[in-house]
TIRO-2110 file (N, C-alpha, C; in Angstrom, 1 decimal):
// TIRO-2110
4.9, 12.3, -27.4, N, 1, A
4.1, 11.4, -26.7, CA, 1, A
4.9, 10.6, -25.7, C, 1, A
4.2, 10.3, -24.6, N, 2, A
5.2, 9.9, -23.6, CA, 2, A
5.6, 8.3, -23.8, C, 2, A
6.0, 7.1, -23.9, N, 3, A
6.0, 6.1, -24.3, CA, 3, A
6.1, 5.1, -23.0, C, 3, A
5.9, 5.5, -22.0, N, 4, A
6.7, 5.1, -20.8, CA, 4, A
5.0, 4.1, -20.1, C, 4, A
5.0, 3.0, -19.4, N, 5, A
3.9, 2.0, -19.3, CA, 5, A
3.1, 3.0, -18.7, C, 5, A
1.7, 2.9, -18.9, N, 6, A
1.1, 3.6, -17.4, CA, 6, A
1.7, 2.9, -16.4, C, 6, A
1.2, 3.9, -15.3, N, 7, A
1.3, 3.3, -13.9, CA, 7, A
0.1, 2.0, -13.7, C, 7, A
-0.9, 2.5, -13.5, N, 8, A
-1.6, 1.7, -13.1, CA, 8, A
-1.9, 0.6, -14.5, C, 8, A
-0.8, 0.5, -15.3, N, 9, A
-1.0, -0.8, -15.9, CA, 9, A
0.2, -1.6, -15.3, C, 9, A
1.2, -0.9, -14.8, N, 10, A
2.8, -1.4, -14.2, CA, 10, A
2.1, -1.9, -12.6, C, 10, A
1.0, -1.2, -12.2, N, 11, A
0.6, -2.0, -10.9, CA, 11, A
-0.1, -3.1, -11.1, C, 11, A
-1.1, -3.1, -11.8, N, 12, A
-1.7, -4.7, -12.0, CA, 12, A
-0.7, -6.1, -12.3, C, 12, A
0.8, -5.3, -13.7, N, 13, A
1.2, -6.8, -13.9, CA, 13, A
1.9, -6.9, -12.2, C, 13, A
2.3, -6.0, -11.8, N, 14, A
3.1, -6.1, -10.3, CA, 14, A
2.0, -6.8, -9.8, C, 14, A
0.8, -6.4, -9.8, N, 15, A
0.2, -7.3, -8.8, CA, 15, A
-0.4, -9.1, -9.5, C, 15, A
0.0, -8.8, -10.3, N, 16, A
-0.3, -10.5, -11.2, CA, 16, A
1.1, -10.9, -10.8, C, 16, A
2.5, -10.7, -11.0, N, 17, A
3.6, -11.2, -10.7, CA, 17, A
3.5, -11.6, -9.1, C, 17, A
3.3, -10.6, -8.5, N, 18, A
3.1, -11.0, -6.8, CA, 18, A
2.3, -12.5, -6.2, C, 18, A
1.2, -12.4, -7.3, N, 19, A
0.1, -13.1, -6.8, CA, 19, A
0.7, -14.4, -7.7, C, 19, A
1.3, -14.7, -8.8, N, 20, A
1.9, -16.0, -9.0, CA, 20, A
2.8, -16.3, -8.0, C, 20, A
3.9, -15.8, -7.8, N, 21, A
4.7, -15.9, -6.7, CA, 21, A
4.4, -16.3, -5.1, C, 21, A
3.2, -15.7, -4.8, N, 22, A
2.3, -16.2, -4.0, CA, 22, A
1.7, -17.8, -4.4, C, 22, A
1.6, -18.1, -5.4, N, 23, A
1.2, -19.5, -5.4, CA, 23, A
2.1, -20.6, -5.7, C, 23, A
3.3, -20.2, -6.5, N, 24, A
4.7, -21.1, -6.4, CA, 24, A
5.6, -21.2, -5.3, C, 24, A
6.0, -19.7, -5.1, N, 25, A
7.2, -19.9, -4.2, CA, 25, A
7.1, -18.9, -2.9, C, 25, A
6.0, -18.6, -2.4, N, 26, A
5.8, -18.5, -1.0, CA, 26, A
5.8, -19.5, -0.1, C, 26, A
6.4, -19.4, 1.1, N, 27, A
6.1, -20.1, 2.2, CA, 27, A
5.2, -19.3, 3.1, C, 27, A
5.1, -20.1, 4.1, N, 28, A
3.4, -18.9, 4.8, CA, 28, A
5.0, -18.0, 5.9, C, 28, A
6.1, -17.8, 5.8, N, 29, A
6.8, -17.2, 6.6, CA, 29, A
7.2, -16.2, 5.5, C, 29, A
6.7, -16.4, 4.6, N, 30, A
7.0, -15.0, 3.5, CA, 30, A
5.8, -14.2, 3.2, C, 30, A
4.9, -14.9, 3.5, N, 31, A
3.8, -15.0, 3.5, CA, 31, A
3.5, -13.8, 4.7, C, 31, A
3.3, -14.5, 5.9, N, 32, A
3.3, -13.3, 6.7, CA, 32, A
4.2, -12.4, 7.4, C, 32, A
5.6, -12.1, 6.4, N, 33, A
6.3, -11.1, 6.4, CA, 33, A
5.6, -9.9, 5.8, C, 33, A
4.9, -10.1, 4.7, N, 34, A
4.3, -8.7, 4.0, CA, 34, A
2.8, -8.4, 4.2, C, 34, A
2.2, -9.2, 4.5, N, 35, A
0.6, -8.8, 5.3, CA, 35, A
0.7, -7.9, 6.2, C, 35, A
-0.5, -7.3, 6.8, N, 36, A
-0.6, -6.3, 7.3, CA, 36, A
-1.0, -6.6, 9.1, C, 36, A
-0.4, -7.1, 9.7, N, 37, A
-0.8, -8.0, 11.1, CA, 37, A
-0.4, -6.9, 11.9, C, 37, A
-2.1, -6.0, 12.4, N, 38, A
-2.4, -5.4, 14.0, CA, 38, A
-1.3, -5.9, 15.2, C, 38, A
-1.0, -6.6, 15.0, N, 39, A
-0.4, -7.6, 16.4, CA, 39, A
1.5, -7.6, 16.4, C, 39, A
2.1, -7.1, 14.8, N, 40, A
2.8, -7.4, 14.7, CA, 40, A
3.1, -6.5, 13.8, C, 40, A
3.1, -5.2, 13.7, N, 41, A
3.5, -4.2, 12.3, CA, 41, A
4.7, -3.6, 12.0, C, 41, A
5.1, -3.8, 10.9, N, 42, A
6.5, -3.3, 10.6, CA, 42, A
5.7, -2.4, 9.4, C, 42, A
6.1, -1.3, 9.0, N, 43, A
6.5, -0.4, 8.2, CA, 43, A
5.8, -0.4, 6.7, C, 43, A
6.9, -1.6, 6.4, N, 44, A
7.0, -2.1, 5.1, CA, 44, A
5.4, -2.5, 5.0, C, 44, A
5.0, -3.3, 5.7, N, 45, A
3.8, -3.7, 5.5, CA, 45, A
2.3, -2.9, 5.2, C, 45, A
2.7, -1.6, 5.3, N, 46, A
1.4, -0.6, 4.9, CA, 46, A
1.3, -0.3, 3.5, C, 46, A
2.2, -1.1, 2.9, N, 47, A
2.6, -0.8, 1.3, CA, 47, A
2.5, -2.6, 0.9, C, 47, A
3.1, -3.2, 1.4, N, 48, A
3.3, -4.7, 0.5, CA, 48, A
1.6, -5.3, 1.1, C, 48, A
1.4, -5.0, 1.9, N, 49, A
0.1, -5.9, 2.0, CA, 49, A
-0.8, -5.7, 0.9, C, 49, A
-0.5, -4.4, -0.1, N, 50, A
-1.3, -3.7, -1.5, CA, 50, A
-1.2, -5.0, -2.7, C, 50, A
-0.6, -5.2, -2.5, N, 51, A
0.0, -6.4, -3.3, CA, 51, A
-0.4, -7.8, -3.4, C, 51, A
-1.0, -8.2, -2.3, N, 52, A
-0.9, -9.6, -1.8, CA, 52, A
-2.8, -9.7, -1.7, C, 52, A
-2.9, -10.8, -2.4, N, 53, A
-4.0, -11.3, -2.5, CA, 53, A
-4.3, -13.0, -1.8, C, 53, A
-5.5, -13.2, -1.0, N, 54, A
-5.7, -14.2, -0.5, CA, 54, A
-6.3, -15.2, -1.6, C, 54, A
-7.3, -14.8, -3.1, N, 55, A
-7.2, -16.2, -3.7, CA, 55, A
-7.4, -14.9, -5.0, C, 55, A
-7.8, -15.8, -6.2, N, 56, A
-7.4, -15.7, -7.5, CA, 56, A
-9.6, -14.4, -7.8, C, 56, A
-10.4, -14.6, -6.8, N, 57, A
-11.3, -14.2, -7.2, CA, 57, A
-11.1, -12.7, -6.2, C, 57, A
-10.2, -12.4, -5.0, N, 58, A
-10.0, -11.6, -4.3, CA, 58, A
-8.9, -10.5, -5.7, C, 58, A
-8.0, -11.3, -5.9, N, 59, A
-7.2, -10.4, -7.1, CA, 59, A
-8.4, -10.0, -8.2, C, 59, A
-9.0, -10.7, -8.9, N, 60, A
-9.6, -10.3, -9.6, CA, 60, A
-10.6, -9.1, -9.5, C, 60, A
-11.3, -8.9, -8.7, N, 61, A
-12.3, -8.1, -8.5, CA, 61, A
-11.3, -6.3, -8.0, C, 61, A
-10.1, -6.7, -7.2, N, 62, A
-9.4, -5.3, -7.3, CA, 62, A
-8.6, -5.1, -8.7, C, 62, A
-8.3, -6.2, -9.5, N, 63, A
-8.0, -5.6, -10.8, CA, 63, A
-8.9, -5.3, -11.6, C, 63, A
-10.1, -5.3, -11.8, N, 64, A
-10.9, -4.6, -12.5, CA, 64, A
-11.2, -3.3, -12.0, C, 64, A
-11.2, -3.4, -10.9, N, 65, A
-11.4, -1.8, -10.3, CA, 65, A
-9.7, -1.2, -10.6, C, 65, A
-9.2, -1.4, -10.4, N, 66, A
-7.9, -0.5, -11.1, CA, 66, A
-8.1, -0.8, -12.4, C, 66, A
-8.6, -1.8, -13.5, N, 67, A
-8.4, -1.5, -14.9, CA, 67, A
-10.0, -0.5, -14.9, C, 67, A
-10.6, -0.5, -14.7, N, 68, A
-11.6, 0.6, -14.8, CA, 68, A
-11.4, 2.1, -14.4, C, 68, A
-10.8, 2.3, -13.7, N, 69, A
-10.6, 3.3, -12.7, CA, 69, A
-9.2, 3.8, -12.9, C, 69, A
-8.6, 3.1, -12.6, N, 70, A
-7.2, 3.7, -13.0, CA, 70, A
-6.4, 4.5, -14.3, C, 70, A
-7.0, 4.1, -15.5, N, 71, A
-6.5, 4.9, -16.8, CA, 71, A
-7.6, 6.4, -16.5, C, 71, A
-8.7, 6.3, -15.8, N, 72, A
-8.8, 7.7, -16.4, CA, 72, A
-8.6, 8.5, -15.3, C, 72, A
-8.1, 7.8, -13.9, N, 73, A
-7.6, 8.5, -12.7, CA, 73, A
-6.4, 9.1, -13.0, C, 73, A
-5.7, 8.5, -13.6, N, 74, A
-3.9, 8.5, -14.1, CA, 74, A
-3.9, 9.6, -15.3, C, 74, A
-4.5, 9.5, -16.4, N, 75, A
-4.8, 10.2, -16.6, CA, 75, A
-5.0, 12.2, -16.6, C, 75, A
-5.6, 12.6, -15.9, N, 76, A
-5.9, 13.3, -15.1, CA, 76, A
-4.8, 14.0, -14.3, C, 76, A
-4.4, 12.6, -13.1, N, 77, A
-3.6, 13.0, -12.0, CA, 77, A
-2.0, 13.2, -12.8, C, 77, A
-1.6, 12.1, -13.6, N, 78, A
-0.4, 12.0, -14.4, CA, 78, A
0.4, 11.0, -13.5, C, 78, A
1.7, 9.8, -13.8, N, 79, A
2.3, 9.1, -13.3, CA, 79, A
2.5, 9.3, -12.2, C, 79, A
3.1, 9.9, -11.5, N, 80, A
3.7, 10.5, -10.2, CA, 80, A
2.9, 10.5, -9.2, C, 80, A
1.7, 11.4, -9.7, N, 81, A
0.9, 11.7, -8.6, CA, 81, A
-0.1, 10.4, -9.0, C, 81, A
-0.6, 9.6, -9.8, N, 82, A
-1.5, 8.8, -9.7, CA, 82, A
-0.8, 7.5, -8.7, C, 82, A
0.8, 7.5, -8.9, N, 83, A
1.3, 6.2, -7.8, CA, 83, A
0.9, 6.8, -6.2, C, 83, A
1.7, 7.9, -6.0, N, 84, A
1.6, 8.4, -4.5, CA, 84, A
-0.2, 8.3, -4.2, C, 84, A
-1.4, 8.6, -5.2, N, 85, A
-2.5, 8.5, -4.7, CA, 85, A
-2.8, 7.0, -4.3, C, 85, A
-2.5, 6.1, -5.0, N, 86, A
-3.1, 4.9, -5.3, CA, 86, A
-1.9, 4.5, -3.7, C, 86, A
-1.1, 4.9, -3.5, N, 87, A
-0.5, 4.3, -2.6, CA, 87, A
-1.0, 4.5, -1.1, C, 87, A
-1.2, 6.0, -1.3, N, 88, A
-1.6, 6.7, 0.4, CA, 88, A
-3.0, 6.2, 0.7, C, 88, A
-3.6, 6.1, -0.2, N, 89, A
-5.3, 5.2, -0.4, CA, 89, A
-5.1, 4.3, 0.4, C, 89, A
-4.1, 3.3, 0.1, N, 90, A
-4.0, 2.4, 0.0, CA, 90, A
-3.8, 1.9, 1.6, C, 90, A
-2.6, 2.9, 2.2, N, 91, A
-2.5, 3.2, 3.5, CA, 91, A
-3.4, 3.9, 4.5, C, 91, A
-4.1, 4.7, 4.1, N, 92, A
-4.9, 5.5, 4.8, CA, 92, A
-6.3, 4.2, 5.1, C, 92, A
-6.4, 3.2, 3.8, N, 93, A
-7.6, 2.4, 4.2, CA, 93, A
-6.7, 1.2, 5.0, C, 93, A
-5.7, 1.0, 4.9, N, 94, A
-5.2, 0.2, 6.1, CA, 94, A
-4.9, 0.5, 7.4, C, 94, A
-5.4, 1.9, 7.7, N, 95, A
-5.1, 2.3, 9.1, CA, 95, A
-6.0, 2.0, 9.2, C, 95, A
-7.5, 2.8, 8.7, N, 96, A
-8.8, 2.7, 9.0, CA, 96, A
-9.2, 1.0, 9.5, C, 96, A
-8.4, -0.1, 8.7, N, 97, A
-9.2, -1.4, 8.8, CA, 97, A
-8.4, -2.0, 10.2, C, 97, A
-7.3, -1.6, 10.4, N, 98, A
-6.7, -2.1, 11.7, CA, 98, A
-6.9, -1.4, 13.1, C, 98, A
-7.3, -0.4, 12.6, N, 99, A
-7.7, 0.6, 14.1, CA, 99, A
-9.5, -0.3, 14.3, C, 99, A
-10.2, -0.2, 13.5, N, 100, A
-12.2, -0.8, 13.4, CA, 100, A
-11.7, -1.7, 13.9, C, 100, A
-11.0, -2.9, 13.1, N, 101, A
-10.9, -4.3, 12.6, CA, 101, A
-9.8, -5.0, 12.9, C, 101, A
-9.6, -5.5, 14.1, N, 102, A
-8.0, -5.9, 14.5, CA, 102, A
-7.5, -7.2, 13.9, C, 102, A
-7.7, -7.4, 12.7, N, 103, A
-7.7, -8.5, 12.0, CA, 103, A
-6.4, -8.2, 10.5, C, 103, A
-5.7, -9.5, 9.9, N, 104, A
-4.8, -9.3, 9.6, CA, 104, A
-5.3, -8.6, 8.5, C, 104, A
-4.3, -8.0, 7.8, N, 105, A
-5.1, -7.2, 6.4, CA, 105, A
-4.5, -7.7, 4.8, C, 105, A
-4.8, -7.8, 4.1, N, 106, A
-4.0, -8.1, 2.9, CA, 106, A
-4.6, -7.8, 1.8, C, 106, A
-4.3, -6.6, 0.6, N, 107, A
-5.1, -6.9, -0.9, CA, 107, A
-5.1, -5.2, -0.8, C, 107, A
-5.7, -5.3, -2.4, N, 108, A
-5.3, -3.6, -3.0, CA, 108, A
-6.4, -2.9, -2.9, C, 108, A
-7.9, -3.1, -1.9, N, 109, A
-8.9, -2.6, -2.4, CA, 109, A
-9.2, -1.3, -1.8, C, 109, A
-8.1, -0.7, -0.8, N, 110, A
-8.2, 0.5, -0.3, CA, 110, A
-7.9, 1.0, -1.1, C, 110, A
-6.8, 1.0, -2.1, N, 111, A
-6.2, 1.6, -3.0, CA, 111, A
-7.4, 2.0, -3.7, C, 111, A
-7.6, 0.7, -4.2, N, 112, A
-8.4, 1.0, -5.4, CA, 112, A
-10.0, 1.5, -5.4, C, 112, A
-10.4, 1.5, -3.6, N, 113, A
-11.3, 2.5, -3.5, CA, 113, A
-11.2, 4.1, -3.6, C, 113, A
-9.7, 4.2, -2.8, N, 114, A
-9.4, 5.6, -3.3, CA, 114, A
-9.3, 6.0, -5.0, C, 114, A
-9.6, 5.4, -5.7, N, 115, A
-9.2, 5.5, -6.9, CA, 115, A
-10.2, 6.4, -7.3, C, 115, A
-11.5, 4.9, -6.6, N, 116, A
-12.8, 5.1, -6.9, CA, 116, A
-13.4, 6.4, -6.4, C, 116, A
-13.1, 6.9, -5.5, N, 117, A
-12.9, 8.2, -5.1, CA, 117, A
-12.4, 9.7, -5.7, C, 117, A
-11.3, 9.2, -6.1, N, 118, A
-10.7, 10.1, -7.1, CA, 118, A
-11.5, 10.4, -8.0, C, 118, A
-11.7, 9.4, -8.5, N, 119, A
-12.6, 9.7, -9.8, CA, 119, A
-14.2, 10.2, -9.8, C, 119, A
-14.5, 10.1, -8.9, N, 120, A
-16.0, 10.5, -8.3, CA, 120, A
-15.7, 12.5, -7.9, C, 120, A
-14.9, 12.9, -7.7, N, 121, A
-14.3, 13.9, -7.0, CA, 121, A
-13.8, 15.0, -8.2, C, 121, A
-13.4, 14.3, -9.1, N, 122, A
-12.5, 14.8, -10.8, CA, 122, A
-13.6, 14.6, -11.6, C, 122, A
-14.5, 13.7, -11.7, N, 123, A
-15.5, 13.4, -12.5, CA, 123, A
-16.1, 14.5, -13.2, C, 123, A
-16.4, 15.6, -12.9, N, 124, A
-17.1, 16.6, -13.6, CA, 124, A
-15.8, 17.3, -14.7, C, 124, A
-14.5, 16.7, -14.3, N, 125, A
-13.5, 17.1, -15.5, CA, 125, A
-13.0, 15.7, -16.2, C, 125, A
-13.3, 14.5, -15.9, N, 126, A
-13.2, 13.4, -17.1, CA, 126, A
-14.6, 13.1, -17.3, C, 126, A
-15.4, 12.9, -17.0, N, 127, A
-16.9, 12.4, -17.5, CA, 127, A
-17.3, 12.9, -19.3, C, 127, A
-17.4, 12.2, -20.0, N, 128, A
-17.2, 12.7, -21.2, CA, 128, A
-18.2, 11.6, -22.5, C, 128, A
-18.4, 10.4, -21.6, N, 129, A
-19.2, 9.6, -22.4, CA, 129, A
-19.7, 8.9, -21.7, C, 129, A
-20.4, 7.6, -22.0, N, 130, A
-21.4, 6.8, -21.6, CA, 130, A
-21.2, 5.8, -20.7, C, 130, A
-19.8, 5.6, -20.9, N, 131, A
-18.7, 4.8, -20.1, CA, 131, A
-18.8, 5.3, -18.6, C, 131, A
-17.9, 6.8, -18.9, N, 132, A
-18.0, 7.4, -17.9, CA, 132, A
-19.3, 7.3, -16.8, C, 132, A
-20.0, 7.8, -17.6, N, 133, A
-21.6, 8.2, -16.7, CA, 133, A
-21.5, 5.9, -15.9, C, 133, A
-21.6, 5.2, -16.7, N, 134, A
-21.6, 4.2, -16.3, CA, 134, A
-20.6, 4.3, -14.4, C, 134, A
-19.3, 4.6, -15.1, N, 135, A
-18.5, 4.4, -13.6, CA, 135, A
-18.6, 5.0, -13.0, C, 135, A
-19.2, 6.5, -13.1, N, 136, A
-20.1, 7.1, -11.9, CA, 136, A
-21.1, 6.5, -11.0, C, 136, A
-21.5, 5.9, -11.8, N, 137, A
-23.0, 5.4, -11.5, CA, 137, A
-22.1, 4.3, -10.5, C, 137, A
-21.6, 3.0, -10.9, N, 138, A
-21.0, 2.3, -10.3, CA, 138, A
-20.1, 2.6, -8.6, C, 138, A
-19.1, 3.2, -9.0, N, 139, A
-18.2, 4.3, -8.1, CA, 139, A
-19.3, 4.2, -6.9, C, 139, A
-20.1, 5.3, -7.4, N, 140, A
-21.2, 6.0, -6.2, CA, 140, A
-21.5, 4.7, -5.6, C, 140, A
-22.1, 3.8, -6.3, N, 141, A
-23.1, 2.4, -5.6, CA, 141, A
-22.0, 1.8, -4.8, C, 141, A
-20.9, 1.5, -5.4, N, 142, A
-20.0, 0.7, -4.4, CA, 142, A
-19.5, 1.4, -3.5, C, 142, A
-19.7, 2.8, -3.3, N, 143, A
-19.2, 3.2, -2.0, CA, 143, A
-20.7, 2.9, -0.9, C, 143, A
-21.9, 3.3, -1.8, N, 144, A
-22.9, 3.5, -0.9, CA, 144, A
-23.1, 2.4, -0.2, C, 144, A
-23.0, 1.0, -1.2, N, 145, A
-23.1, -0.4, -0.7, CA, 145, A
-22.5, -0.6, 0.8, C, 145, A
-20.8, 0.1, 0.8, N, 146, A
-20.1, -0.4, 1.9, CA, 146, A
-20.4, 0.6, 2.9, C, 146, A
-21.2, 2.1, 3.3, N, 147, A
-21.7, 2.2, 4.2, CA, 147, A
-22.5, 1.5, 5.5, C, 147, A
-23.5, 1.0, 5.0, N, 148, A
-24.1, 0.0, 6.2, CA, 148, A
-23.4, -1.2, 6.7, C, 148, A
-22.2, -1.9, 5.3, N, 149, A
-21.5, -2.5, 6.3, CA, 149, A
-20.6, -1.9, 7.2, C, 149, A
-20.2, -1.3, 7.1, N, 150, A
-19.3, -0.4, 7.9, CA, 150, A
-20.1, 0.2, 9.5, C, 150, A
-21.3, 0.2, 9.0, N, 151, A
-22.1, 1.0, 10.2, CA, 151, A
-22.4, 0.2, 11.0, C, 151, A
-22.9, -0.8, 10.0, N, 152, A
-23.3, -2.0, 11.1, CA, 152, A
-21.9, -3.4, 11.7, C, 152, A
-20.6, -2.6, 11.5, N, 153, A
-19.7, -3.4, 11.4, CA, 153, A
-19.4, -5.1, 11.0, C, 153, A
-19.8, -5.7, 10.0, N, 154, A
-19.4, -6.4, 9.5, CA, 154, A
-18.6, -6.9, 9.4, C, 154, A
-18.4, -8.0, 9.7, N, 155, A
-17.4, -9.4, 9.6, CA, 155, A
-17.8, -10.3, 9.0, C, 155, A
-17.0, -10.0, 8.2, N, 156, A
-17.1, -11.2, 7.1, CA, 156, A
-15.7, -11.2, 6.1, C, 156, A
-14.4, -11.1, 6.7, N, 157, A
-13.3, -11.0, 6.2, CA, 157, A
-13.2, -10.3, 4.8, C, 157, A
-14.3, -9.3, 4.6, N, 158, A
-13.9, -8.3, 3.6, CA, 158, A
-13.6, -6.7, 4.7, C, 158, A
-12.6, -6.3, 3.4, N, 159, A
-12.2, -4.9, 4.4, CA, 159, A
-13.0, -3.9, 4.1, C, 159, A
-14.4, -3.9, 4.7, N, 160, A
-14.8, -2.8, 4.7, CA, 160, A
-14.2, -1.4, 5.1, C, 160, A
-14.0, -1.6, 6.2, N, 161, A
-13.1, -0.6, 6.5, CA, 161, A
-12.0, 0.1, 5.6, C, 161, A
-11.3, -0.7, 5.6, N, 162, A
-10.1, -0.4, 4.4, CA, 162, A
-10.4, 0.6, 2.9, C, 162, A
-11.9, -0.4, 2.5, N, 163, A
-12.5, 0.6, 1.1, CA, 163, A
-12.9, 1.8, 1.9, C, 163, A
-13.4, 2.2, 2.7, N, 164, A
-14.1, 3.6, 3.3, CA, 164, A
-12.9, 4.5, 3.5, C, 164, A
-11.6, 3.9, 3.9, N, 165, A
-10.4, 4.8, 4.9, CA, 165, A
-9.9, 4.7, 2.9, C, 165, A
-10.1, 4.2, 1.9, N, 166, A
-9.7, 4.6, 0.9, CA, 166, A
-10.1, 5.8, 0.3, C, 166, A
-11.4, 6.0, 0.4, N, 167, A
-12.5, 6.9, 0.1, CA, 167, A
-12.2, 8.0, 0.9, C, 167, A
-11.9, 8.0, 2.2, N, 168, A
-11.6, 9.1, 2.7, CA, 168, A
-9.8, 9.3, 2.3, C, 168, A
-8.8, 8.6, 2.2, N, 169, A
-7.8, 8.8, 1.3, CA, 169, A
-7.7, 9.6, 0.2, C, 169, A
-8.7, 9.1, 0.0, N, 170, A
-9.0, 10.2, -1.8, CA, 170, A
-8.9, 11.8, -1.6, C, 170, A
-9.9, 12.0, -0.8, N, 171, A
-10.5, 13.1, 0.1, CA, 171, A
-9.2, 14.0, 0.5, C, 171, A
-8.2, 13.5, 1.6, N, 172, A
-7.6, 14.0, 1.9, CA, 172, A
-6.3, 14.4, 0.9, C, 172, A
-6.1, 13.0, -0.3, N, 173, A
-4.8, 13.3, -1.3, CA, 173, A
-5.8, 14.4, -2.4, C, 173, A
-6.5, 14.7, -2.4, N, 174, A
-7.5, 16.1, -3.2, CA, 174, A
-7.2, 17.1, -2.3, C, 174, A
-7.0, 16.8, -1.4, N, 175, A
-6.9, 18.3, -0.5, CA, 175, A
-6.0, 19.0, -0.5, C, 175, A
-4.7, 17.7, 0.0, N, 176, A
-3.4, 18.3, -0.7, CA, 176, A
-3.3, 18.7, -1.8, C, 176, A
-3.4, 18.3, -2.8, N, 177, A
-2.9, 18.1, -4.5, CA, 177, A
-3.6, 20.0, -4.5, C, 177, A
-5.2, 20.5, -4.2, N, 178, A
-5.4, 21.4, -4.4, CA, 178, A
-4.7, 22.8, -3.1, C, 178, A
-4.3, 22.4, -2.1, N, 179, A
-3.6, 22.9, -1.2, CA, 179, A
-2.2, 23.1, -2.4, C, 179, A
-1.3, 22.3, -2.8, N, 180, A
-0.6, 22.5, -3.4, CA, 180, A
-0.3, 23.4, -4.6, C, 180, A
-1.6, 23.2, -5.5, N, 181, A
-1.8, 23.7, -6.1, CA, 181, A
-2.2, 25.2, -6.2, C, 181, A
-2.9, 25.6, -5.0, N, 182, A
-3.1, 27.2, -4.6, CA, 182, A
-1.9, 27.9, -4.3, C, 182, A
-1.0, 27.2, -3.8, N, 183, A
0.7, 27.7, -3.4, CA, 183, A
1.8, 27.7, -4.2, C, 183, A
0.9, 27.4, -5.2, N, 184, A
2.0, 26.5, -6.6, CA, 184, A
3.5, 26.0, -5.4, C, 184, A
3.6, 25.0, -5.5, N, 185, A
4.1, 24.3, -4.5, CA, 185, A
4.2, 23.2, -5.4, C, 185, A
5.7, 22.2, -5.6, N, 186, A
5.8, 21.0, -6.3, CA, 186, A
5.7, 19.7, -5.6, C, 186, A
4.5, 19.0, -6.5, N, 187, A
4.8, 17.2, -5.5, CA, 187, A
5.3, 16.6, -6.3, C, 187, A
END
């Protein structure tokens, strides 16, 4: 048995460590070193903005979606491949929100819509109880919810954008993984 943390339990305390840190010992020049600013992009920031939460109800709501979603995505995908998904998600919904939305970007919810993705896509090979059938049910609604905002472009400093370019994240890191997998080819 493997003994080693999950990942997506090694990303939540990461992201509880981040978000204290953010409330002791940030300055707003540390602050907007790792956010995700259209106006001003460096690199690093397509990855650290995953991290960084604007208040304690914004963290909350993407850690529940990674503690729901994540053990049985991880699962499934296995360490490796569940970090690179949860990361390219993560990126792919921050391209999407800064190309729509030229506004600064910050928080894990691309990630963790690709998750929500993942699991909507794998679902017919973990779905297995009542739970399950629940986070299907769920999954589907919160993607369906953030369609009309998206269509109808919404502003309201949530990243719609971001959750949808997650969702399509998912999409594309399935494509690979099964691309990969036809070639037997190592990720």
């Amino acid at each position: 048995m493997n003994q080693k943390t999950p990942m997506w339990k090694f990303i939540l305390i990461l992201n509880l460590i981040v978000y204290s840190l953010e409330l002791f010992l940030f300055k707003e020049s540390d602050f907007l070193y790792f956010i995700l600013n259209p106006k001003d992009i460096h690199l690093h920031q397509f990855i650290t903005h995953q991290f960084l939460h604007i208040s304690i109800n914004h963290l909350s709501s993407n850690m529940v979606g990674l503690f729901l979603f994540g053990p049985l995505v991880e699962n499934f995908l296995g360490r490796r491949k569940f970090l690179i998904s949860y990361l390219f998600c993560g990126v792919i919904g921050s391209f999407f929100q800064i190309f729509y939305i030229q506004n600064t970007l910050l928080g894990a919810s691309g990630a963790v819509f690709g998750l929500i993705g993942l699991y909507l896509i794998f679902c017919n090979k973990i779905v297995k109880t009542k739970l399950d059938y629940f986070l299907f049910f769920l999954g589907s609604s919160l993607i369906l919810l953030e369609l009309p905002k998206v269509i109808l472009n919404v502003k309201d400093n949530v990243g719609h954008w971001a959750h949808l370019g997650g969702v399509v994240g998912s999409i594309i890191i399935f494509l690979i993984y099964r691309y990969v997998k036809r070639n037997r080819m190592e990720v």
